[in-house]
N, CA, C and O atoms as a DFTB+ gen file, in Angstrom:
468 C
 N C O
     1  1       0.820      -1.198       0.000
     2  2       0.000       0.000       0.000
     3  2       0.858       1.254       0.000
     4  3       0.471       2.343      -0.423
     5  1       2.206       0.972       0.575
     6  2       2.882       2.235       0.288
     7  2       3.198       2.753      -1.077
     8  3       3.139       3.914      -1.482
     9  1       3.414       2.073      -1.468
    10  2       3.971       2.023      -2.964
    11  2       2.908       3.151      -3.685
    12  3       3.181       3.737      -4.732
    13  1       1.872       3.303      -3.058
    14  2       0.844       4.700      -3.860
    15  2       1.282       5.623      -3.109
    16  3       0.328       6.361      -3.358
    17  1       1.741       6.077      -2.580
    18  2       2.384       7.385      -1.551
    19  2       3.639       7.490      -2.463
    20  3       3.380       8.261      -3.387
    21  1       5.040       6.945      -2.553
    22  2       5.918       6.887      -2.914
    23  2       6.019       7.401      -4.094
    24  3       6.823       8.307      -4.309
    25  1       5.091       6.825      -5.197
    26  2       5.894       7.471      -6.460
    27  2       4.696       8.404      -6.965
    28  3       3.584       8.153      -6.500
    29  1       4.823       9.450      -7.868
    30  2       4.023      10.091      -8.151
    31  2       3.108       9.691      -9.147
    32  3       1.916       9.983      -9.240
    33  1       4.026       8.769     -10.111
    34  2       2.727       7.700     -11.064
    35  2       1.782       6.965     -10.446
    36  3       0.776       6.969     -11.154
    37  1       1.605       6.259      -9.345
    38  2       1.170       5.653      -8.597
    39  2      -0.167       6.524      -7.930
    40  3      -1.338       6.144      -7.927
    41  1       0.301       7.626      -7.449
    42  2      -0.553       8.400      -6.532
    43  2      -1.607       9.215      -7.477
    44  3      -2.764       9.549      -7.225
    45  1      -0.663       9.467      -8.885
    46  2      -1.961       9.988     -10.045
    47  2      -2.862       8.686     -10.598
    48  3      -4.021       8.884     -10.963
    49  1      -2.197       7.172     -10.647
    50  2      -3.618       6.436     -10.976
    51  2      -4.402       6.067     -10.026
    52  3      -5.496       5.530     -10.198
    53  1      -3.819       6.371      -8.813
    54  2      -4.737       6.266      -7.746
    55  2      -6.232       7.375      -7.561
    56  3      -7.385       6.987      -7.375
    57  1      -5.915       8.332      -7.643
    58  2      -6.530       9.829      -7.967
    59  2      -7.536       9.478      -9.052
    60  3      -8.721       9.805      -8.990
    61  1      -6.982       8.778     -10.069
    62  2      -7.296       9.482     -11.477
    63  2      -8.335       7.960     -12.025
    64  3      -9.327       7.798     -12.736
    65  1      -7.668       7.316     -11.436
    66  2      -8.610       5.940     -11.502
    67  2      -9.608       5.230     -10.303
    68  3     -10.821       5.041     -10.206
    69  1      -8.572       4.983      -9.560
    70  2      -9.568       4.239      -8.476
    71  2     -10.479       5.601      -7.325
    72  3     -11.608       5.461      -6.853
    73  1      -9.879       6.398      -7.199
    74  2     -11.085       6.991      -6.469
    75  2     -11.571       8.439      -7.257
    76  3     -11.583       9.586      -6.810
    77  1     -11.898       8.013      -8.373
    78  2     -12.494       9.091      -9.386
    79  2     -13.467       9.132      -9.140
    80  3     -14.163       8.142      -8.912
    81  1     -14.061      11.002      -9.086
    82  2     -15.243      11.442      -8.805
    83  2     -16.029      11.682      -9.882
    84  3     -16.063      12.398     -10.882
    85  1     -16.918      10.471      -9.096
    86  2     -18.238      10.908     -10.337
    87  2     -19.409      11.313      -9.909
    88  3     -19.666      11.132      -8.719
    89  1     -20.424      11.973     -10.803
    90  2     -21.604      11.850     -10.254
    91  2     -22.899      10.954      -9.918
    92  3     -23.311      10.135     -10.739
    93  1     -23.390      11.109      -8.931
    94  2     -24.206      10.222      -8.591
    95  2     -25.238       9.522      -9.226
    96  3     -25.962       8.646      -8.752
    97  1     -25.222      10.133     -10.659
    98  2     -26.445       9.648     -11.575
    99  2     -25.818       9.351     -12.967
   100  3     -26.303       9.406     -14.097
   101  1     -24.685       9.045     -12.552
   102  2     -23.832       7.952     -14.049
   103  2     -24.086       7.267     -13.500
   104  3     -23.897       7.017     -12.310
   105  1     -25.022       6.398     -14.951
   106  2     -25.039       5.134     -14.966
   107  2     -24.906       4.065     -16.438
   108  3     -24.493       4.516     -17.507
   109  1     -25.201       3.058     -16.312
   110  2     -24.834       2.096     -17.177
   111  2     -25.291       2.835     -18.919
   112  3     -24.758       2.712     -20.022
   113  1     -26.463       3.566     -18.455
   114  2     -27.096       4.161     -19.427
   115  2     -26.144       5.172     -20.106
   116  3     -26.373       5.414     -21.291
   117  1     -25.300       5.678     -19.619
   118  2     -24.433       6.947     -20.090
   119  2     -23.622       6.123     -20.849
   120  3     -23.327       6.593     -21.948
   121  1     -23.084       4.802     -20.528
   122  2     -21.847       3.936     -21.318
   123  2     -22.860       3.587     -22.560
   124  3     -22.394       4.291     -23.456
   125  1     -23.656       3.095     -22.952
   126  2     -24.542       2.689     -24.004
   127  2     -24.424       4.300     -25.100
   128  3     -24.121       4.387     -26.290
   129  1     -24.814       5.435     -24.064
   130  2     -24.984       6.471     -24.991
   131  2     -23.470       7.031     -25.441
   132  3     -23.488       7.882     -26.330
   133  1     -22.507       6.741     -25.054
   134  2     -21.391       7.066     -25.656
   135  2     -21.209       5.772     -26.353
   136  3     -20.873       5.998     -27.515
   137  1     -21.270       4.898     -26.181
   138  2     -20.895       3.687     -27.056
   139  2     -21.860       4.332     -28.402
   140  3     -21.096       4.768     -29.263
   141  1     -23.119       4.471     -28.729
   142  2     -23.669       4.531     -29.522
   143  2     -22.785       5.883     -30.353
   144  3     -22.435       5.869     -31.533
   145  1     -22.561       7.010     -29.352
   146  2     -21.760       7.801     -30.307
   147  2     -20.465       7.309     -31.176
   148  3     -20.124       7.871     -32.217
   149  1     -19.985       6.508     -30.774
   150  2     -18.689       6.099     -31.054
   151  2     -18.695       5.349     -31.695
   152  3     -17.688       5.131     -32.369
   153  1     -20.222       4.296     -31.861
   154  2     -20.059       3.817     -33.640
   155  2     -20.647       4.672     -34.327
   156  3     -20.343       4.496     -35.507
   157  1     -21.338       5.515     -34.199
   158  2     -21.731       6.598     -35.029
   159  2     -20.804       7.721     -35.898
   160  3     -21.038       8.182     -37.015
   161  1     -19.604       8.011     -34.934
   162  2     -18.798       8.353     -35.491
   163  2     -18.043       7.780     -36.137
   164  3     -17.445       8.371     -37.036
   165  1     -17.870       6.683     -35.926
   166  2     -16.923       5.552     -37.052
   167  2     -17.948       5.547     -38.119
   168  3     -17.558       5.227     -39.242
   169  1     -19.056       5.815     -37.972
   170  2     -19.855       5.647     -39.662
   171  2     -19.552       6.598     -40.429
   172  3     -19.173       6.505     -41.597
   173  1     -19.719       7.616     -39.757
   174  2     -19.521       8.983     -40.447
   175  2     -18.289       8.976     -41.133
   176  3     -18.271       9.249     -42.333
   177  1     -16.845       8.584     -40.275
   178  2     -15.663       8.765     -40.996
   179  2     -15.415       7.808     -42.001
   180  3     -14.802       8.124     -43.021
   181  1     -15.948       6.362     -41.755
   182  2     -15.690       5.810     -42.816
   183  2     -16.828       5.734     -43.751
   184  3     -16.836       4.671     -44.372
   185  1     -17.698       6.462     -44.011
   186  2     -18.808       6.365     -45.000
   187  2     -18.335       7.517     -45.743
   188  3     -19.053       7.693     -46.728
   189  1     -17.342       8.423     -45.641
   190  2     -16.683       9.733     -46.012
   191  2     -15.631       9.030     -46.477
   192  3     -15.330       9.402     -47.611
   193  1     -14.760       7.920     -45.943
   194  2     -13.393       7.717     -47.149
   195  2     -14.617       7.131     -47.769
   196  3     -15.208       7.938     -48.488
   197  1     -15.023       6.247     -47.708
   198  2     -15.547       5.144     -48.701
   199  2     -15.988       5.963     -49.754
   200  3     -15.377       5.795     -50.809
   201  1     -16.959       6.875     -49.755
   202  2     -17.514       7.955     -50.536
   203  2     -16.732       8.468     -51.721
   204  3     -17.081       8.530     -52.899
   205  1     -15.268       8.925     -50.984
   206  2     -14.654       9.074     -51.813
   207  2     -13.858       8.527     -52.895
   208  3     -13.208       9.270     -53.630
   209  1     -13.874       7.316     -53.025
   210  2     -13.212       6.063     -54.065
   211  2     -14.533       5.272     -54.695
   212  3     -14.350       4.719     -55.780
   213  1     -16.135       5.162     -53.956
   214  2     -16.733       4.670     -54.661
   215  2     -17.428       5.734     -56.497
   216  3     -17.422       6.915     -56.843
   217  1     -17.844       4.591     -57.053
   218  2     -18.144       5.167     -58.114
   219  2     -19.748       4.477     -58.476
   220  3     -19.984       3.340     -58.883
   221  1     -20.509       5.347     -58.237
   222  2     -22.168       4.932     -58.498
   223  2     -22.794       4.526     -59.762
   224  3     -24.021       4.429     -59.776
   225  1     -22.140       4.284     -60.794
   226  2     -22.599       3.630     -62.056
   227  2     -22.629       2.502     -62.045
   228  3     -21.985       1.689     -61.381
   229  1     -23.694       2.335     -63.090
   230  2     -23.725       1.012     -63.278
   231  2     -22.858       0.467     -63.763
   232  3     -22.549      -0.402     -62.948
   233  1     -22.249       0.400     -64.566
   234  2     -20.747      -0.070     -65.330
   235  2     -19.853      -0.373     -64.192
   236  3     -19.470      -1.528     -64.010
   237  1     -19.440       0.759     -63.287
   238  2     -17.995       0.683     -62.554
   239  2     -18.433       0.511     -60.992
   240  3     -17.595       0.600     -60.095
   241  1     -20.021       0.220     -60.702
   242  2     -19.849      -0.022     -59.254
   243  2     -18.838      -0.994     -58.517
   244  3     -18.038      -0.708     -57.626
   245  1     -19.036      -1.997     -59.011
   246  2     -18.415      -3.687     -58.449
   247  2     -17.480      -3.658     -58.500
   248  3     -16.836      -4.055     -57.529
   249  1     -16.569      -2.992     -60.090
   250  2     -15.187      -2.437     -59.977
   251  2     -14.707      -1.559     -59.041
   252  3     -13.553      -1.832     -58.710
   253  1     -15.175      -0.610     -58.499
   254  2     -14.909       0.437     -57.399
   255  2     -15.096      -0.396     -56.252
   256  3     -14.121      -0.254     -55.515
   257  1     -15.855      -1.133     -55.821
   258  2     -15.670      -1.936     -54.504
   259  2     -14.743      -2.961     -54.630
   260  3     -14.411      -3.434     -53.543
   261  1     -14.167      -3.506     -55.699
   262  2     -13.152      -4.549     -55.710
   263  2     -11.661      -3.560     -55.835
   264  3     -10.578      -4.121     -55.673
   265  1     -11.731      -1.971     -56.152
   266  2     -10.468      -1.190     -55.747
   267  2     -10.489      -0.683     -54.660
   268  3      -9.453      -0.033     -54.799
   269  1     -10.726      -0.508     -53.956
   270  2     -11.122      -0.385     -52.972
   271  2     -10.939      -1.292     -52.059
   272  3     -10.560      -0.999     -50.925
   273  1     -11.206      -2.598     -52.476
   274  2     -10.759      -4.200     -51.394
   275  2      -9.028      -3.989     -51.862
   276  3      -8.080      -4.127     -51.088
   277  1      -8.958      -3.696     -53.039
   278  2      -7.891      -4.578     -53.702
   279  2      -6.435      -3.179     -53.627
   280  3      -5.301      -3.371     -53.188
   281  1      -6.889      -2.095     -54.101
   282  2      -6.139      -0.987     -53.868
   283  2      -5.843       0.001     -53.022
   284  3      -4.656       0.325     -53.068
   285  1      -6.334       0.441     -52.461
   286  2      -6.642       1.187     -51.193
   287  2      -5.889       0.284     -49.762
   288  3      -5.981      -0.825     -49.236
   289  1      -5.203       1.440     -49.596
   290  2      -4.575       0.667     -48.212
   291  2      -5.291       0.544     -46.999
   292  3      -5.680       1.654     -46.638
   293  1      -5.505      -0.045     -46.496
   294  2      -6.924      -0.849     -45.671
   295  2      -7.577      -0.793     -46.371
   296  3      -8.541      -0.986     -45.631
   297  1      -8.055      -0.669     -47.419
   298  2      -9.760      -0.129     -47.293
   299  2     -10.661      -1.219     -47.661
   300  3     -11.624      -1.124     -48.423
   301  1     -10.172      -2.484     -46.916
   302  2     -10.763      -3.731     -46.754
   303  2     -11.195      -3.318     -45.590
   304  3     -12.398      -3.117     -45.424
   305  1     -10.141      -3.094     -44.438
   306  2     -10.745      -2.708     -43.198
   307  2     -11.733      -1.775     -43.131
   308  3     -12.688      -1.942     -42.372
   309  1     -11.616      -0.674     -43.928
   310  2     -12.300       0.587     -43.721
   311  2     -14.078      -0.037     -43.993
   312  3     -15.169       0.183     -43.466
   313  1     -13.621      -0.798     -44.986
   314  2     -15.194      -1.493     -45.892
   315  2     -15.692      -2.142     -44.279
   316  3     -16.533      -1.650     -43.528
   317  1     -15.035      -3.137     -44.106
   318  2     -15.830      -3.919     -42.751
   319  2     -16.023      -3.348     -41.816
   320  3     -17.116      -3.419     -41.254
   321  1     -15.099      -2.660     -41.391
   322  2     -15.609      -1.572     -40.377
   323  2     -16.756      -0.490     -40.465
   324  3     -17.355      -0.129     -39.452
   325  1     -17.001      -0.055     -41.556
   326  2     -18.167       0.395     -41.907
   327  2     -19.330      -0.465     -41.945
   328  3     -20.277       0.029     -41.333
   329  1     -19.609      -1.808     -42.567
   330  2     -20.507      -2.703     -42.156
   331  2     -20.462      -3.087     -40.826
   332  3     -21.512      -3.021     -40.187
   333  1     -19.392      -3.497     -40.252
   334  2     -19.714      -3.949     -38.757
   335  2     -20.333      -3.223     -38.186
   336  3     -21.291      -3.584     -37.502
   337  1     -19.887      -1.775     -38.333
   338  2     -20.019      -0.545     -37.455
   339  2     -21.438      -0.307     -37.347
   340  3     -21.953       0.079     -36.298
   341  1     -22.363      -0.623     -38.876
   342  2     -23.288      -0.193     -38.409
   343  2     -24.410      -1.340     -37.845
   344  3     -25.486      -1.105     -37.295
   345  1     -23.867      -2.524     -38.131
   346  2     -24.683      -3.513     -36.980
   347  2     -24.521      -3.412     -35.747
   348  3     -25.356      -3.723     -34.898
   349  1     -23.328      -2.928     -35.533
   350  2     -23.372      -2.382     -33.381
   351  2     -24.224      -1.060     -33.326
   352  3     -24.938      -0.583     -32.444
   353  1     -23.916      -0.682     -34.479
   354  2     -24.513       1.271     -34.168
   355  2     -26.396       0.834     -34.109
   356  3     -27.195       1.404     -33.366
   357  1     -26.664      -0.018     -34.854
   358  2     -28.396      -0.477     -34.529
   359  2     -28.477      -1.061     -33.195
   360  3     -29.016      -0.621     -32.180
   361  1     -27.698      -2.364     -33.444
   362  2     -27.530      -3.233     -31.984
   363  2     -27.885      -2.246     -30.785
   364  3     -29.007      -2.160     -30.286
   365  1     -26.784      -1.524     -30.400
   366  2     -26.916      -0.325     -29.322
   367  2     -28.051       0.378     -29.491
   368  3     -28.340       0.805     -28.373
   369  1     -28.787       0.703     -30.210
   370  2     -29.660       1.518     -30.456
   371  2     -31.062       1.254     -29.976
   372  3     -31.922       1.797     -29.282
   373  1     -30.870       0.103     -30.713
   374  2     -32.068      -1.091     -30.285
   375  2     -32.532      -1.325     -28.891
   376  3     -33.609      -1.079     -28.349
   377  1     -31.224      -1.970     -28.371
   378  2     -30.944      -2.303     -26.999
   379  2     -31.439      -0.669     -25.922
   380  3     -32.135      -0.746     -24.909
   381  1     -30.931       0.516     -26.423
   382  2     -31.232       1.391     -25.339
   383  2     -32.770       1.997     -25.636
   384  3     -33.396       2.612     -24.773
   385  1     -33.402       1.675     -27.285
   386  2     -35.028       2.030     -27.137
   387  2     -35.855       0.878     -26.777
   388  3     -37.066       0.978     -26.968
   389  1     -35.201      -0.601     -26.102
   390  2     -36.199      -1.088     -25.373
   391  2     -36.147      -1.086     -23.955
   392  3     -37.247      -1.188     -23.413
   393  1     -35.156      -0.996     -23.211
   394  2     -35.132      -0.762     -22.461
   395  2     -35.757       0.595     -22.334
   396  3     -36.930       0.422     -22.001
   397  1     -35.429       2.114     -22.477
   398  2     -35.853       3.183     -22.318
   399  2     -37.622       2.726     -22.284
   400  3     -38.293       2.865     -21.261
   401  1     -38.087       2.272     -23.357
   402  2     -39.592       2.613     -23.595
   403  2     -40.328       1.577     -23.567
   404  3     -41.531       1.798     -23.428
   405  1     -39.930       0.291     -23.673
   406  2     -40.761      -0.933     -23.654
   407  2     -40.641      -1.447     -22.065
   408  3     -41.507      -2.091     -21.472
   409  1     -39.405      -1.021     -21.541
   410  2     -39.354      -2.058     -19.706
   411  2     -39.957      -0.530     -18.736
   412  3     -40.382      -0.480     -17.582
   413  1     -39.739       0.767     -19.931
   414  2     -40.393       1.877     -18.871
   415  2     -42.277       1.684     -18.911
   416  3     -43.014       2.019     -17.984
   417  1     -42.739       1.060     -20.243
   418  2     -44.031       1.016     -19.890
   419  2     -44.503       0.354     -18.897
   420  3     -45.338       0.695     -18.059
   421  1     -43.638      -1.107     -19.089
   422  2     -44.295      -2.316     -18.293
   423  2     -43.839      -1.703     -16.862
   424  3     -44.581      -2.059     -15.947
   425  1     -42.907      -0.963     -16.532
   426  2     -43.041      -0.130     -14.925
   427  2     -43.773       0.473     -14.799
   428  3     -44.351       0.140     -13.764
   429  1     -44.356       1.532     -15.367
   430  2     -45.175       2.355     -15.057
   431  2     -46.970       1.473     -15.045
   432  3     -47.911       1.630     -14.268
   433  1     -46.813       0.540     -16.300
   434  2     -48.107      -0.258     -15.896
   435  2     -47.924      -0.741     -14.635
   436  3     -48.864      -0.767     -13.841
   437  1     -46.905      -1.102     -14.366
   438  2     -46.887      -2.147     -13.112
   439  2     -47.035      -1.120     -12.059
   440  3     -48.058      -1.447     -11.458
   441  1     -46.514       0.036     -11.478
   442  2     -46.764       0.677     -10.546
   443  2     -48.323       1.399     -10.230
   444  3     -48.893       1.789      -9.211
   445  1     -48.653       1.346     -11.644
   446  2     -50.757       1.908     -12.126
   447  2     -51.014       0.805     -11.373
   448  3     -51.575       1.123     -10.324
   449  1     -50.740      -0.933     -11.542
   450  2     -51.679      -2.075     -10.350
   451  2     -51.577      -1.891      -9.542
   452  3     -52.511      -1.868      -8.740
   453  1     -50.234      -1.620      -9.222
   454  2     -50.088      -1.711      -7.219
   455  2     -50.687      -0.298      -6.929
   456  3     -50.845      -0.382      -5.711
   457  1     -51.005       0.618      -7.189
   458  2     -51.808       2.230      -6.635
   459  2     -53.420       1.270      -6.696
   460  3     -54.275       1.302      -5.810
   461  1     -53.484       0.591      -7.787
   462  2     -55.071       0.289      -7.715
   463  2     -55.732      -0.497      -6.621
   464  3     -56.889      -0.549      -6.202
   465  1     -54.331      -1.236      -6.221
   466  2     -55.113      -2.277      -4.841
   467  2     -55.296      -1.583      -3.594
   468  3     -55.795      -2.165      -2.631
C-alpha cells in the first residue's frame, strides 16, 4: 500500500482511476450512450473515405468496390468496419429504445396495479 504514496505515477492512478469522482447519476445508461456515439462516429468517418473512391454507375460499381478491397490501403478494413459498425450502431440503439420505452411502460403499468389495490 505504500507504494501509492511513494511514487508520483502511482498516486496519479490512484486519484485518477480508483477513487475518481463521479456523479451520482452515471449510470450504465451513459456507457450505451457514448458507445452509440462512437459507432456513429466511425460511420460517419468511414462512410466519407468510402464515398470518396466509390463510383455509383452502373458499369464501374463492383469495380470500385473490388479497388477499394484490392487498392486502397486498408480499405478492406475501412469497408468492414463500416458494415460492422453499423450492426453495433443499430444493436446499441435497439438495446437502449427497449429498455428506455418498452421495460419503462411495463413499470409504469406495473406501478398503475399496485396504486389500484
Amino acid at each position: 500500500m505504500r507504494y501509492w504514496y511513494k511514487s508520483f505515477e502511482f498516486l496519479k492512478i490512484k486519484h485518477s482511476y480508483i477513487f475518481y469522482k463521479t456523479p451520482t447519476n452515471l449510470t450504465y445508461w451513459w456507457n450505451f450512450g457514448v458507445l452509440s456515439l462512437y459507432f456513429l462516429v466511425i460511420q460517419i468517418v468511414t462512410g466519407i473515405i468510402l464515398a470518396m473512391f466509390y463510383d455509383p454507375s452502373i458499369l464501374y460499381a463492383f469495380s470500385s468496390i473490388m479497388y477499394i478491397n484490392n487498392e486502397i490501403y486498408y480499405g478492406w478494413w475501412i469497408r468492414s468496419l463500416h458494415a460492422n459498425g453499423a450492426s453495433f450502431f443499430f444493436y446499441v440503439y435497439i438495446f437502449i429504445c427497449l429498455e428506455e420505452y418498452i421495460m419503462d411502460h411495463f413499470y409504469i403499468l406495473d406501478n398503475y396495479y399496485e396504486n389500484q389495490e
